[in-house]
N, C-alpha and C positions, 0 to 999 in steps of 0.2 A: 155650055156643056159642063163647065166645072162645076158652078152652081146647079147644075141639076144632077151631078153623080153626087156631090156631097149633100145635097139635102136628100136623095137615096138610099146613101149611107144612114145618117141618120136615122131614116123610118124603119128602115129593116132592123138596124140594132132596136131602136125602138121597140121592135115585136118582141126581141126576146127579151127585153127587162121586163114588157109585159108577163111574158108567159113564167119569168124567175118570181113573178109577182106574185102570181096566181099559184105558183106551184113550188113554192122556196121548202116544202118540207116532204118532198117525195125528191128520190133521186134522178137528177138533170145531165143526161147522156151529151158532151159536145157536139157530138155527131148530128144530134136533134134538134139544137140549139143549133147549129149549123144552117141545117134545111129551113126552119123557120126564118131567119137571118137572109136564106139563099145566097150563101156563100159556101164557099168548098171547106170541107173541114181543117183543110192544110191553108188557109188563111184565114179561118175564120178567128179565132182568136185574137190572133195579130190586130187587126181592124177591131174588135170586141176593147180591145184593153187601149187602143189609141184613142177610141172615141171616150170611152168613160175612164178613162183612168185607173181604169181597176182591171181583174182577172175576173172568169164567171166566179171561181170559189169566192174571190172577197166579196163580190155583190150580194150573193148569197148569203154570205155572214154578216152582211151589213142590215139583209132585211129581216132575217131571224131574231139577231140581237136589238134590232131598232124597234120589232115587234114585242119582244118580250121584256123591253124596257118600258112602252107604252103601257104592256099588259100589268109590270109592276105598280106603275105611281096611275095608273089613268081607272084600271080595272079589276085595280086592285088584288090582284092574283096572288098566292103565297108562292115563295119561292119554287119549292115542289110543281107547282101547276107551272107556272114558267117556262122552268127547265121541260118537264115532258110536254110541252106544245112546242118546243122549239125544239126538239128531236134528240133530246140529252137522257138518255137510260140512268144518269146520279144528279144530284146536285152538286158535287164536287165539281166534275167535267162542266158543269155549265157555268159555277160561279167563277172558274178558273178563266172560261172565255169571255166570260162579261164583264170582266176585272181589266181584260186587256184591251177590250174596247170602247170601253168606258173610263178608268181607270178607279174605280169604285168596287164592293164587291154589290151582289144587287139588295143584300137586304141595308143598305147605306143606302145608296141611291133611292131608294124608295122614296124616303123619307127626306134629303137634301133638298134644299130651299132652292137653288137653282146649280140642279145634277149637271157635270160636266155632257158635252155632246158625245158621240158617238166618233171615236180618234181611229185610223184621220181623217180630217175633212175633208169633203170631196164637193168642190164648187160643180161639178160636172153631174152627179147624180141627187138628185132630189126626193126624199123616200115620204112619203105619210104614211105612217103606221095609223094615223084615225080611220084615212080610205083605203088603205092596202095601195093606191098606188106609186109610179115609181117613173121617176119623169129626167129624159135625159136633155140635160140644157148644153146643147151644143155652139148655143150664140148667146155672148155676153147679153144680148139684148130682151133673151127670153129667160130670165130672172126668177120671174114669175109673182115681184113685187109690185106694190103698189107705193110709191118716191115722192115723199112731198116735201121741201124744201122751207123748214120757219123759219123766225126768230126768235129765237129765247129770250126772254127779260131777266134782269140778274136782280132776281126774286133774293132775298133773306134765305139764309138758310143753316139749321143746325145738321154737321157734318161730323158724322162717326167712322173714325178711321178704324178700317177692318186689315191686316195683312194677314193671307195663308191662300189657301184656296178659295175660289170663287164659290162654290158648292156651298162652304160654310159662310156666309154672311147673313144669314137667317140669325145667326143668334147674335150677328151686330145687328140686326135692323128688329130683333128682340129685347137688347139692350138700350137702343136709342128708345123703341118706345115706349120702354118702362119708364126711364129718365124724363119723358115727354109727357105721362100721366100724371109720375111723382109732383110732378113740379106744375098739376093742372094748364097745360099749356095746349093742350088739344083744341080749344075752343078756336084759337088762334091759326091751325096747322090747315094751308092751305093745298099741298100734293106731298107725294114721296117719290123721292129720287136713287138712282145709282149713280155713282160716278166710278167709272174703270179706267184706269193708268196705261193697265199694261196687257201684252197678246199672253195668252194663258197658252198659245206655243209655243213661246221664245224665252219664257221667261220662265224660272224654275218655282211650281205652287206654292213652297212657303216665302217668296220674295212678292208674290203681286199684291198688286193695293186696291182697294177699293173704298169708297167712301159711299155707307151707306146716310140717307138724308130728309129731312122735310124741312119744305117751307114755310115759312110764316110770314102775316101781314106784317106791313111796314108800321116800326114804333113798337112789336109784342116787345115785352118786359122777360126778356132773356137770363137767367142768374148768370151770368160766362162764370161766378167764381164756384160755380156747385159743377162745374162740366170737368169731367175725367179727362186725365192729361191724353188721353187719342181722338179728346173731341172738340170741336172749334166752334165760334160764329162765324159765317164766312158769306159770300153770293156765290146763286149761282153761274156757273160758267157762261155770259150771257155771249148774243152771237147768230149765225146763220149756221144751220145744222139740215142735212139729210135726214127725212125722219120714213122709218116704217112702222106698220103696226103687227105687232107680235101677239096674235089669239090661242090662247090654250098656255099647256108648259113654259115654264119656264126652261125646259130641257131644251128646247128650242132656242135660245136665244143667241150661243155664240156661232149654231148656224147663219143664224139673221145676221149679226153683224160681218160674219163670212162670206156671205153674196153681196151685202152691202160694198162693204172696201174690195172683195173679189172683182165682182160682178157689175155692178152698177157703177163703180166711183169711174173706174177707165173709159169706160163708155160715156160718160156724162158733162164731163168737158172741166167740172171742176177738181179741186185742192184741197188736202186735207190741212188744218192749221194745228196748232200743239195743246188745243183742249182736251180735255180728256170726253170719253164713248161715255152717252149720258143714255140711261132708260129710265123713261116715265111709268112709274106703275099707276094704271087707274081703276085699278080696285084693288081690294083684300083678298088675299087668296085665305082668310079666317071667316070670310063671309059669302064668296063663292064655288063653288064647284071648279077643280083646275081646268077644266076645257072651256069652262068662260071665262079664265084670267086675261085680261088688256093691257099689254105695255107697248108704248111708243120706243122702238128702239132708233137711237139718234148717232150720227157719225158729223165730227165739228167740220164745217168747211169755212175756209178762206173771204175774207171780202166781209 
């Protein structure tokens, strides 16, 4: 019986993130959200915010702003359009909320090589703004990734130290590869890497590290003495690694590593070790469209 009132719970909340889905820009009565739910309106909230972690208004704002962030970098929308799809009468009022949910304001984010997510996380609601829809993960188990377990080779590799925000590493991973043209080394460069140190929650944005990177074949002819004091020859962090695949934005990605170690690591039986969260990019986002960019997103494990 337990299992069959909580997986009711469930479906019923379920209906109304559907219908906050469907209807996040016209005004949402609790009373109606209630009925849909079939619960009484003097619990219904209660049960609403234990299951997802949130209040109806933050859901709301979560898919407003998670929409009109897509609308920025995917669909290109100018601020102005933004703002009025997402129910803002100024751009002021709008850029002021998307600053605090993002922590950007949105003509920044547009353009940011990989935009901060959408603060704070919520392992418990899962939003596509590509489909509109909006999926509540009540069981560690239903994730909704796909876990494949490698190992890494400790490939060669030049590594350019980035420290500030994660958002800006585009113009480290624009600096490495001018240095990697300058010096015709491309013939050689076999993928391109991230390396991430640290949680971009815990840790204040001008202290995190990131090392952006590519590979090369064994034996390229490396100058180390032409390489700028924040950059190295080094391997990569080789090893057994959780790996997901990351399709679209890169706005996406410190979600993914979120249900990753959220989601998936407890449930899965193993151990994180002290590598550092590695992402394989496998394409150029200078040569495709950002809804077709592919990165492997990796979490180090033990063993």
């Amino acid at each position: 019986m337990r299992k069959q009132t909580e997986a009711s719970y469930v479906e019923r909340i379920g209906r109304v993130l559907d219908r906050i889905a469907d209807h996040a820009d016209t005004p949402l009565k609790l009373n109606e959200l209630a009925e849909t739910a079939a619960f009484s309106a003097f619990h219904f909230h209660r049960v609403f915010r234990a299951l997802t972690g949130e209040t109806v208004q933050e859901v709301v704002r979560r898919v407003r702003m998670s929409r009109a962030a897509h609308a920025l970098r995917i669909e290109r929308e100018t601020v102005t359009e933004a703002a009025l799809a997402a129910g803002y009468g100024s751009t002021e009022g709008f850029a002021r909320t998307f600053r605090q949910c993002f922590g950007l304001p949105p003509s920044i984010y547009r353009t940011a090589k990989a935009p901060p997510p959408y603060r704070p996380l919520n392992t418990r609601i899962h939003y596509r703004p590509e489909t509109g829809s909006i999926r509540l993960i009540a069981d560690r188990k239903e994730h909704g990734m796909q876990v494949e377990i490698r190992d890494i080779k400790p490939d060669p590799i030049i590594a350019w130290r980035h420290v500030g925000p994660y958002y800006e590493v585009g113009a480290s991973f624009g600096a490495l590869s001018g240095w990697v043209g300058k010096h015709a080394l491309y013939p050689h460069v076999t993928g391109c890497f991230g390396l991430s140190y640290d949680d971009a929650g815990s840790v204040p944005e001008a202290e995190l590290r990131y090392d952006a990177c590519v590979s090369a074949r064994e034996g390229t002819p490396i100058p180390v003495d032409a390489l700028p004091e924040n950059a190295r020859v080094d391997t990569l962090p080789a090893g057994r690694y959780a790996c997901t695949m990351l399709e679209g934005s890169y706005m996406g990605m410190e979600d993914c590593f979120h249900r990753l170690l959220g989601l998936w690591l407890p449930e899965s039986g193993e151990s994180l070790d002290e590598r550092p969260c590695l992402e394989c990019y496998l394409n150029d986002p200078a040569e495709v469209a950002e809804v077709e960019l592919r990165t492997l997103i990796c979490i180090p494990l033990n063993g």
